[in-house]
C-alpha positions as protocol buffer text, in pm:
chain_id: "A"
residue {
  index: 1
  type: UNK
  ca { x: 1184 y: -1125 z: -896 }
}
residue {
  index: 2
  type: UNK
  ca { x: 1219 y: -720 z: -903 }
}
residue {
  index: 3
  type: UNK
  ca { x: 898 y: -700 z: -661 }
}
residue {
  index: 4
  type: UNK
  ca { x: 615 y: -884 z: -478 }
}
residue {
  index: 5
  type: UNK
  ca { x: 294 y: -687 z: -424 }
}
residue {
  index: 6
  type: UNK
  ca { x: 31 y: -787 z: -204 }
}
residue {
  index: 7
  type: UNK
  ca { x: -331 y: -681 z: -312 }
}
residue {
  index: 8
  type: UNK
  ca { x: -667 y: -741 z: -72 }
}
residue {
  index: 9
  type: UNK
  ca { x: -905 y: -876 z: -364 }
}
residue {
  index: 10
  type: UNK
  ca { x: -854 y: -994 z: -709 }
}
residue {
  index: 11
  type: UNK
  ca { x: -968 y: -637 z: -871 }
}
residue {
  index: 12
  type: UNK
  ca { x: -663 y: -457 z: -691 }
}
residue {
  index: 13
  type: UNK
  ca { x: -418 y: -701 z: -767 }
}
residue {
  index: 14
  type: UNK
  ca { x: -493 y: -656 z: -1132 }
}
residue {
  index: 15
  type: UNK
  ca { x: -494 y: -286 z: -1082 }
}
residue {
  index: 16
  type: UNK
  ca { x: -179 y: -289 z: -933 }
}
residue {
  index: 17
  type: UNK
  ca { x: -57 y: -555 z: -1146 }
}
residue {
  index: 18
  type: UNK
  ca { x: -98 y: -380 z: -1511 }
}
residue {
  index: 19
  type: UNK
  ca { x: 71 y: -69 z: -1396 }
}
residue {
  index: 20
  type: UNK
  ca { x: 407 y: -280 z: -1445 }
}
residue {
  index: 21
  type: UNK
  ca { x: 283 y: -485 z: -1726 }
}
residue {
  index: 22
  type: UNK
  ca { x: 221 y: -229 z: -1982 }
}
residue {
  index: 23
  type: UNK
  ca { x: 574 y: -117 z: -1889 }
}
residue {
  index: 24
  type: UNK
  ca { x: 724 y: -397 z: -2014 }
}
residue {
  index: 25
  type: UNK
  ca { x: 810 y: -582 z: -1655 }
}
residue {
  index: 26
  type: UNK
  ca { x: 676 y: -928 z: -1673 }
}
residue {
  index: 27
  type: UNK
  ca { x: 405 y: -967 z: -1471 }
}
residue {
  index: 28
  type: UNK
  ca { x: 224 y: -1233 z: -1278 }
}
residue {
  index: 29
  type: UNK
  ca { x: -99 y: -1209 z: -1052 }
}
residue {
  index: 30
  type: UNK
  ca { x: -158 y: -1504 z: -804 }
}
residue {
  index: 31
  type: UNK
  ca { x: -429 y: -1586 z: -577 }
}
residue {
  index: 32
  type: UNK
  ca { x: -243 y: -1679 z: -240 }
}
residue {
  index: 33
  type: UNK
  ca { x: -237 y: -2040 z: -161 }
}
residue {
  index: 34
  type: UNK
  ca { x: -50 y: -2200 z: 166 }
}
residue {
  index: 35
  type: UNK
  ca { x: 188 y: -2421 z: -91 }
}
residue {
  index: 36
  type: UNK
  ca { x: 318 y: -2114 z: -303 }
}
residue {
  index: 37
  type: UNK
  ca { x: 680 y: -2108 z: -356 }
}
residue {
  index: 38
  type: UNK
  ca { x: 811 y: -1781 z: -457 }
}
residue {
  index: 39
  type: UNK
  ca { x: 1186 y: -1924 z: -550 }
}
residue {
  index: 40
  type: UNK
  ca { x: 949 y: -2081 z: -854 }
}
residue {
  index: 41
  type: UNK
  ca { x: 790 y: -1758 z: -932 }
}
residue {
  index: 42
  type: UNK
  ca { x: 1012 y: -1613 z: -1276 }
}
residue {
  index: 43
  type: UNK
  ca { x: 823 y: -1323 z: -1295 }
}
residue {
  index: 44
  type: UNK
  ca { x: 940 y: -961 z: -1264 }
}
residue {
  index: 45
  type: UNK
  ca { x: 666 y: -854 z: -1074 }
}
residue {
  index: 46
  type: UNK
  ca { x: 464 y: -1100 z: -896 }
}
residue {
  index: 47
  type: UNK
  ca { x: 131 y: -981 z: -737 }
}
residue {
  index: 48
  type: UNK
  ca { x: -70 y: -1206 z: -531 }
}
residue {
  index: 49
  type: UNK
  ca { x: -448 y: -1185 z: -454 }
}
residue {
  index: 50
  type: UNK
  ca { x: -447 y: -1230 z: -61 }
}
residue {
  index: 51
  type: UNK
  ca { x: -819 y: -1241 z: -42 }
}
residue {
  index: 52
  type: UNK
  ca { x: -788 y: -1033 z: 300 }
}
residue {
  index: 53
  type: UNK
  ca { x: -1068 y: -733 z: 234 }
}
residue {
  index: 54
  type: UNK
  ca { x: -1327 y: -900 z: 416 }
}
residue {
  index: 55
  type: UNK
  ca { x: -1132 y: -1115 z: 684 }
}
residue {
  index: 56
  type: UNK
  ca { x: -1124 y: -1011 z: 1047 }
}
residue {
  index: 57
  type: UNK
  ca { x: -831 y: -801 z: 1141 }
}
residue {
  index: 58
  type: UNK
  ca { x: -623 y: -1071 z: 1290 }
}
residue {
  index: 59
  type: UNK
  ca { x: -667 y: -1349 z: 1010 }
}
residue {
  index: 60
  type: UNK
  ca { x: -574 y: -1057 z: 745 }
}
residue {
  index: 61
  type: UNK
  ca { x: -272 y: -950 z: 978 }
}
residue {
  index: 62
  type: UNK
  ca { x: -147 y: -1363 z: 974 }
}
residue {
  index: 63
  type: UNK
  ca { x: -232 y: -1434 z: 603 }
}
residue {
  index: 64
  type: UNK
  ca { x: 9 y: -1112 z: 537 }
}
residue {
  index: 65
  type: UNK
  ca { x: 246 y: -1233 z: 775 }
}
residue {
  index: 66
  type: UNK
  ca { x: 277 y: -1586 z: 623 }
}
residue {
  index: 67
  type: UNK
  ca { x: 271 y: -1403 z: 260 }
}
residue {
  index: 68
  type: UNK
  ca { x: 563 y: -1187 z: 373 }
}
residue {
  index: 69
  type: UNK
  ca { x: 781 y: -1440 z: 611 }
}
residue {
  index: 70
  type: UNK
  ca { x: 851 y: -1661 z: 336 }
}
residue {
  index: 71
  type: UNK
  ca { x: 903 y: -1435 z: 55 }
}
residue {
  index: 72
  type: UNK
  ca { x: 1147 y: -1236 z: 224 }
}
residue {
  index: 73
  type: UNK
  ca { x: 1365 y: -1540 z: 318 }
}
residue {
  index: 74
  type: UNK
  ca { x: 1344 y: -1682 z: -20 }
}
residue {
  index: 75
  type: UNK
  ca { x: 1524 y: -1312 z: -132 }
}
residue {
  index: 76
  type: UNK
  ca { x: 1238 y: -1114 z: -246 }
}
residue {
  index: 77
  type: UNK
  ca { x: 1402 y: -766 z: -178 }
}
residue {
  index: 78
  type: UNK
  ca { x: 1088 y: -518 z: -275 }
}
residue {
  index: 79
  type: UNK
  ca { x: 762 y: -537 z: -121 }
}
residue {
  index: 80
  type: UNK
  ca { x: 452 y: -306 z: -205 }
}
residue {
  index: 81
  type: UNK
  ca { x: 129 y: -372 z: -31 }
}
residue {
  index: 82
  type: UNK
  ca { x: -170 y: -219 z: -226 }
}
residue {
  index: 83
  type: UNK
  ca { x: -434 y: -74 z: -65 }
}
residue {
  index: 84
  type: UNK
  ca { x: -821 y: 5 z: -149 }
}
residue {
  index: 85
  type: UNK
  ca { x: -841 y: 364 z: -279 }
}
residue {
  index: 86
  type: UNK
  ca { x: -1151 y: 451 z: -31 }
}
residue {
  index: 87
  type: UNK
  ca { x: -984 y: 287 z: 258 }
}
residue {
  index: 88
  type: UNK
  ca { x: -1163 y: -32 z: 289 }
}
residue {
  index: 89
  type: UNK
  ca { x: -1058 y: -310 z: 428 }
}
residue {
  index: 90
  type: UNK
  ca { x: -807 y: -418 z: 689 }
}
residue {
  index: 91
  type: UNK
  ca { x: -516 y: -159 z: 633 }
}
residue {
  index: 92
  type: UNK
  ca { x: -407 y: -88 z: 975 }
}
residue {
  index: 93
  type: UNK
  ca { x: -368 y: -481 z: 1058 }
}
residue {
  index: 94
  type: UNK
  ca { x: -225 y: -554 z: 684 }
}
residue {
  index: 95
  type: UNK
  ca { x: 36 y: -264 z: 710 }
}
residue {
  index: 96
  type: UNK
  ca { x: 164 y: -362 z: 1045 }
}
residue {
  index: 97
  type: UNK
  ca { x: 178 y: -739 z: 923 }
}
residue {
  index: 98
  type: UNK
  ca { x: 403 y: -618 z: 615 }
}
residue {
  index: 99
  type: UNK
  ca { x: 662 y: -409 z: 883 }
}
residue {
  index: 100
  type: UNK
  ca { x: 630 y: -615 z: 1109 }
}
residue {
  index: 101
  type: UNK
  ca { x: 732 y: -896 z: 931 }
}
residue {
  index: 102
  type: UNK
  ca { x: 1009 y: -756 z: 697 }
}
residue {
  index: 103
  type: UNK
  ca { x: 1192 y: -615 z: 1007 }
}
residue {
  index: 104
  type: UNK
  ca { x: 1229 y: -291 z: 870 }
}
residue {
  index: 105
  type: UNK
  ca { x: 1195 y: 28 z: 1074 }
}
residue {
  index: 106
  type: UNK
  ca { x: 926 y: 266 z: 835 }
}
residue {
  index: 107
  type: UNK
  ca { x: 690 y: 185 z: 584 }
}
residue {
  index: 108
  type: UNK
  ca { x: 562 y: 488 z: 361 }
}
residue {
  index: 109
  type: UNK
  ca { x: 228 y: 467 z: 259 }
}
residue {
  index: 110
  type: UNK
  ca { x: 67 y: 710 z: -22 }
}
residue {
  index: 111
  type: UNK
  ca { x: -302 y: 606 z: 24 }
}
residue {
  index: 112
  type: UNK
  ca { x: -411 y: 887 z: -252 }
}
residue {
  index: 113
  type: UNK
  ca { x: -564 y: 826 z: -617 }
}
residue {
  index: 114
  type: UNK
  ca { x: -518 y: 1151 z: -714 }
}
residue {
  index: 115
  type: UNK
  ca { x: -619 y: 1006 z: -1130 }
}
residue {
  index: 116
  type: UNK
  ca { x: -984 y: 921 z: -998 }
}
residue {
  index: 117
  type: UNK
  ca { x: -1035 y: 1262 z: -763 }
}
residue {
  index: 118
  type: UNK
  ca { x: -904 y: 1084 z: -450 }
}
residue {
  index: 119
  type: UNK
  ca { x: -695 y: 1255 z: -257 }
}
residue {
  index: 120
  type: UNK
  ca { x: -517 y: 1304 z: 113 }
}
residue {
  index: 121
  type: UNK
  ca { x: -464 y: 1684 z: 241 }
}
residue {
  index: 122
  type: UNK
  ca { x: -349 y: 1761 z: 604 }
}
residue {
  index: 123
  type: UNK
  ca { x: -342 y: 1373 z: 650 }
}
residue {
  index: 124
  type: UNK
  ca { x: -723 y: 1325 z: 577 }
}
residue {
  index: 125
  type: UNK
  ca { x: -831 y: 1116 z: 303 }
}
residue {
  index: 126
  type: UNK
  ca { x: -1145 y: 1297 z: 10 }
}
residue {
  index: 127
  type: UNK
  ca { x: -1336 y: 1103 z: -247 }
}
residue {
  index: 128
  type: UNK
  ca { x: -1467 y: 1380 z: -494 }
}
residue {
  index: 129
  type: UNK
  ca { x: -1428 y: 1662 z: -247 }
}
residue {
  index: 130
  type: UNK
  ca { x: -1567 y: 1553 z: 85 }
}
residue {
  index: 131
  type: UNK
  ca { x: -1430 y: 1345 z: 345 }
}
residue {
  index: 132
  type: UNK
  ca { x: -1417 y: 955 z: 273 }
}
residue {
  index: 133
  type: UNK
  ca { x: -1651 y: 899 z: 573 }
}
residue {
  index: 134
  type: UNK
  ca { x: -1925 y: 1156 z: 415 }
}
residue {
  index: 135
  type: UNK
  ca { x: -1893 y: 959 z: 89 }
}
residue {
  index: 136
  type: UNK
  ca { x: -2110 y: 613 z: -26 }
}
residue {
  index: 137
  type: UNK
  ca { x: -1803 y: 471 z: 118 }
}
residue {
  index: 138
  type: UNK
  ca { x: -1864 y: 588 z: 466 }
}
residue {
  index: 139
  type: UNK
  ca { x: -2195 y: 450 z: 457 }
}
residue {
  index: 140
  type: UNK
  ca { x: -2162 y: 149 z: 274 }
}
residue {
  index: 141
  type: UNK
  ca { x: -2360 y: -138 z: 436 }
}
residue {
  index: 142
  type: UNK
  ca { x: -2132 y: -395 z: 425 }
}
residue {
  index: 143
  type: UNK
  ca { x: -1790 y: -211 z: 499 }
}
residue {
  index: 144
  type: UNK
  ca { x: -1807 y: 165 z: 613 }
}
residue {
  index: 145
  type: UNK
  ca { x: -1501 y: 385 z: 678 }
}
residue {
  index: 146
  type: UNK
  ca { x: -1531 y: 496 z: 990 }
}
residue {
  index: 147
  type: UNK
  ca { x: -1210 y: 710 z: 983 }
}
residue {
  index: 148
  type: UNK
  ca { x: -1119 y: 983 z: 724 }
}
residue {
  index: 149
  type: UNK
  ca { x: -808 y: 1080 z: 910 }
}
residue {
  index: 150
  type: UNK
  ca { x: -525 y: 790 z: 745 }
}
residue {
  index: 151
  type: UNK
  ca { x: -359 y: 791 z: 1126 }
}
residue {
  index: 152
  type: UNK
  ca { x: -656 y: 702 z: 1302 }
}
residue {
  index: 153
  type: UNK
  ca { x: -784 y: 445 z: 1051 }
}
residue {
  index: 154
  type: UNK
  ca { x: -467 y: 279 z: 1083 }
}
residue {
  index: 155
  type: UNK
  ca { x: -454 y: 297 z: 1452 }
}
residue {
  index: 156
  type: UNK
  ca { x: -758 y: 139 z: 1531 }
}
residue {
  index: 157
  type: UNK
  ca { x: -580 y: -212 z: 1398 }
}
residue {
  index: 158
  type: UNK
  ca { x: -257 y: -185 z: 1568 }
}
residue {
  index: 159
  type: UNK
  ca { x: -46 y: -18 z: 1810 }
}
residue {
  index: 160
  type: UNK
  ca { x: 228 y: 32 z: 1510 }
}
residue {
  index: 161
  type: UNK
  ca { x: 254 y: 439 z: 1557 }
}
residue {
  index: 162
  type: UNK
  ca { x: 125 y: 637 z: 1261 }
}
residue {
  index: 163
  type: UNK
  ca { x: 221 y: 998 z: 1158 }
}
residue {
  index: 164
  type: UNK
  ca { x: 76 y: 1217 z: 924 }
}
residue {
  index: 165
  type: UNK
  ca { x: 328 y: 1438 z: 648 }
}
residue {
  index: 166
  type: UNK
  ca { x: 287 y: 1667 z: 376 }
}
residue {
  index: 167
  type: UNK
  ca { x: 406 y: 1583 z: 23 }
}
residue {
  index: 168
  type: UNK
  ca { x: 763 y: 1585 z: 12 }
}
residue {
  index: 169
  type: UNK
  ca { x: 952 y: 1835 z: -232 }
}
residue {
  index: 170
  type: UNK
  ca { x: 1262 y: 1808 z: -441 }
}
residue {
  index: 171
  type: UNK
  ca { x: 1611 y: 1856 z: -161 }
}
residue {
  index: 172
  type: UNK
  ca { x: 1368 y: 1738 z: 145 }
}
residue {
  index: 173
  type: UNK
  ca { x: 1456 y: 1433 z: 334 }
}
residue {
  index: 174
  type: UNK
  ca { x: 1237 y: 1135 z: 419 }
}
residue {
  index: 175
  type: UNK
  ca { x: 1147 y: 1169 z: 797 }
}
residue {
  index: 176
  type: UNK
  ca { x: 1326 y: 927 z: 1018 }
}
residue {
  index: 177
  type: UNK
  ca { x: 1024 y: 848 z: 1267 }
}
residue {
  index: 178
  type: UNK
  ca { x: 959 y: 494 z: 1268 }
}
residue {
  index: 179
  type: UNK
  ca { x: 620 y: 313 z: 1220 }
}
residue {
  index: 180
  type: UNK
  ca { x: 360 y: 376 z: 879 }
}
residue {
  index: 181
  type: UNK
  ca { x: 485 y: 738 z: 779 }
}
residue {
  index: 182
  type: UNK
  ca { x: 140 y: 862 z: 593 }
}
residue {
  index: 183
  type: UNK
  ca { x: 195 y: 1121 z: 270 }
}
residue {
  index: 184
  type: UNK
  ca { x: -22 y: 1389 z: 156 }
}
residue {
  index: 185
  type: UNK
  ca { x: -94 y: 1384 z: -207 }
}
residue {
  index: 186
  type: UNK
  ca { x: -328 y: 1665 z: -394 }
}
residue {
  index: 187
  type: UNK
  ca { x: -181 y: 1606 z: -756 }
}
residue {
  index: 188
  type: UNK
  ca { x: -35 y: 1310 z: -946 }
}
residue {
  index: 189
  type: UNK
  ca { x: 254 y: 1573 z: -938 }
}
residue {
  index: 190
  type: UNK
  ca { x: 259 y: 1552 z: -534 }
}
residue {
  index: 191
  type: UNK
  ca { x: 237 y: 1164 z: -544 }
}
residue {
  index: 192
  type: UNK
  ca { x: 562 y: 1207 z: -791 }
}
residue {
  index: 193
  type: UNK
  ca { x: 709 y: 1423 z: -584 }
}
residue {
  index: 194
  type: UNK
  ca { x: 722 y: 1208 z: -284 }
}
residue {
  index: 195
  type: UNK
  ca { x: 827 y: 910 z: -483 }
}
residue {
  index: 196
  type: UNK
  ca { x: 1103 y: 1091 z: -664 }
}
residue {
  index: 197
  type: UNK
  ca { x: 1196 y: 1198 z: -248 }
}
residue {
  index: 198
  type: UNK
  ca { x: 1193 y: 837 z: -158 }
}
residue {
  index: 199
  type: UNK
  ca { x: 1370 y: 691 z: -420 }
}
residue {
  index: 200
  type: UNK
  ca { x: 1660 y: 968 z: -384 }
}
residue {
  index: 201
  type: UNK
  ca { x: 1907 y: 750 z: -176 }
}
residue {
  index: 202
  type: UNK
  ca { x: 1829 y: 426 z: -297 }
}
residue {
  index: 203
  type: UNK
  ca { x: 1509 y: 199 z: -345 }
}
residue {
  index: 204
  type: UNK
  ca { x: 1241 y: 179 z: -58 }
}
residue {
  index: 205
  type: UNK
  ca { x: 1171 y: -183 z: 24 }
}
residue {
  index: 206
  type: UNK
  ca { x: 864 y: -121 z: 180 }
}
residue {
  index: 207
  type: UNK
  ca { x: 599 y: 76 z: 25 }
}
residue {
  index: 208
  type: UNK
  ca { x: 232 y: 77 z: 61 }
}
residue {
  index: 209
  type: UNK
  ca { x: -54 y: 286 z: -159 }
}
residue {
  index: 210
  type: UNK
  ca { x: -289 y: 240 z: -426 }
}
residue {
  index: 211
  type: UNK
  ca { x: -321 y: 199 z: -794 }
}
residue {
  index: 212
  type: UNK
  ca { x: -270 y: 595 z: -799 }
}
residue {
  index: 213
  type: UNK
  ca { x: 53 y: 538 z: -650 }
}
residue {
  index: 214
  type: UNK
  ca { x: 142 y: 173 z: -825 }
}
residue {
  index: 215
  type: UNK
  ca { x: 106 y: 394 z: -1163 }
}
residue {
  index: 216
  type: UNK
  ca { x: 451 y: 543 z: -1088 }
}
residue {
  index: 217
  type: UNK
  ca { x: 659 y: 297 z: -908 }
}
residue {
  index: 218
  type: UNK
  ca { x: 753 y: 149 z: -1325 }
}
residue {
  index: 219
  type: UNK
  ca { x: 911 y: 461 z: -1373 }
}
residue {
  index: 220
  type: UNK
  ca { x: 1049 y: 503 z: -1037 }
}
């Protein structure tokens, strides 16, 4: 297996899921289950449905962790953890689970869909134009964002520290803080960008975004 991704509900796993398979990778989407064993898993991609969007913030930061735990000592080397677009859900507690757990020191997250008109400048998050929390997403009933700024969203699940960058450009380095290092992305361009800057000394094993993001990581 080339990569695991993790997806909060059954419509981002398949969104994240198809970027690979109409690559070429083979590709397999699961819905998590206690008993999966990923040493039986011959896919090159394997995506599993975690079914965490609606959970409280602890049970989504355990079903992560026992997602994560076992994959990574069964020698899964990659792990991508895909994230709603308009920053529902439990990202704060999932992305700390998936650090956390791996034992790595940074995580880079791209949060923006640039392909849909949803974007992060100056480390706050848009849909169409406005600020996520001004959109029907910021009101929604059931699930509002309360936080357009990415940092503070995430750090009102966990004490993991958060910081905020710009897109990174051909020759710069990948900061060195460590914690869920947050990139700006106005274009498709700046999400490539960023990826090319990441992938410039070797592959990431951690990486967190959306579709928008899990669009390039084929090519990457």
């Amino acid at each position: 297996m080339k990569l695991l991704m993790i997806a909060d509900d059954f419509t981002g796993a398949l969104d994240a899921g198809v970027q690979f398979a109409k690559k070429g990778f083979s590709t397999k989407v699961l819905v998590y289950s206690k008993d999966m064993s990923f040493q039986a898993e011959d896919a090159d991609v394997l995506v599993v449905d975690a079914e965490t969007r609606h959970k409280k913030p602890l049970e989504a930061y355990l079903t992560i962790f026992r997602i994560v735990k076992p994959a990574a000592e069964s020698g899964v080397k990659y792990l991508f953890k895909k994230t709603d677009s308009a920053l529902r859900g439990n990202i704060g507690a999932e992305l700390s689970a998936l650090l956390k757990t791996s034992g790595e020191r940074r995580l880079p997250f791209l949060p923006a869909f640039p392909q849909i008109d949803r974007v992060t400048r100056d480390g706050v998050h848009y849909i169409s134009g406005v600020p996520v929390t001004e959109s029907p997403f910021g009101i929604d009933p059931f699930e509002p964002v309360r936080h357009a700024r990415v940092t503070e969203l995430i750090g009102e699940q966990t004490d993991v520290p958060a910081y905020s960058f710009p897109t990174l450009k051909e020759g710069e380095a990948v900061p060195e803080q460590e914690g869920i290092l947050v990139f700006d992305a106005g274009s498709l361009d700046d999400l490539a960008s960023t990826g090319r800057a990441l992938f410039r000394n070797g592959k990431p094993r951690l990486m967190a975004g959306c579709a928008g993001f899990a669009a390039l990581l084929p090519d990457l």
